[in-house]
C-alpha positions as CSV (number, residue, x, y, z in Angstrom):
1,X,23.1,58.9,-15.7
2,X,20.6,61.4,-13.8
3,X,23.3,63.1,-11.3
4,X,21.8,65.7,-9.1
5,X,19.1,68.3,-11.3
6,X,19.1,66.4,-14.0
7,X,16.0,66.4,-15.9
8,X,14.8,62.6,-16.7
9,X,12.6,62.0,-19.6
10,X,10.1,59.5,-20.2
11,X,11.0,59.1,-23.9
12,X,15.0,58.5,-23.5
13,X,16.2,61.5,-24.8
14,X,19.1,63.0,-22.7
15,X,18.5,66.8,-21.2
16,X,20.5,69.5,-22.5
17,X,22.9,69.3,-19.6
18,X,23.1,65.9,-20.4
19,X,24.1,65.9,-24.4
20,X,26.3,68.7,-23.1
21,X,28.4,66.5,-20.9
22,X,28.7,63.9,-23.3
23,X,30.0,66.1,-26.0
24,X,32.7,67.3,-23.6
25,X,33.5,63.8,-22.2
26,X,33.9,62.7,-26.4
27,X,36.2,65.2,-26.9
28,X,38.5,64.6,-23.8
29,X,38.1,61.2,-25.2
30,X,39.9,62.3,-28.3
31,X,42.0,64.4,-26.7
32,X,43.6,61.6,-24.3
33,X,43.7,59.3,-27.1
34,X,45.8,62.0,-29.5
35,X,48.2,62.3,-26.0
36,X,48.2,58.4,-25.8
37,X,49.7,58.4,-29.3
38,X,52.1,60.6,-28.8
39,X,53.7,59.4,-25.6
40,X,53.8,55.4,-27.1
41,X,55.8,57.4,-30.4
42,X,58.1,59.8,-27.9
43,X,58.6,56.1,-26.3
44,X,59.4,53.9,-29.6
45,X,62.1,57.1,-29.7
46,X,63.4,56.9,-26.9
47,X,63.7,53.0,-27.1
48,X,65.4,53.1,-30.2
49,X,67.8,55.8,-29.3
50,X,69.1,53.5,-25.9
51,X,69.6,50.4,-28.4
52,X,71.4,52.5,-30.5
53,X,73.2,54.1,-27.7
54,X,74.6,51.2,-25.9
55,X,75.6,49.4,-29.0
């Protein structure tokens, strides 16, 4: 986890940088998760829409 300037600690904590980037990296997490949702529901629509549309 110690990229270039990162500060290592003895104790296991993470730097400021550190707890920084993680926070970010959660909330693109979330983020891409919300999108995956989305797209898989715009998908079941679009599915049901061609079974309905070639009946």
């Amino acid at each position: 986890m110690a990229g270039a300037g990162a500060e290592v600690r003895r104790d296991g904590t993470l730097a400021e940088v550190e707890r920084e980037e993680l926070a970010r990296m959660r909330r693109e997490s979330v983020e891409k998760s919300r999108r995956i949702k989305e797209l898989e529901m715009e998908r079941d629509v679009f599915k049901r829409a061609m079974a309905f549309w070639v009946k």
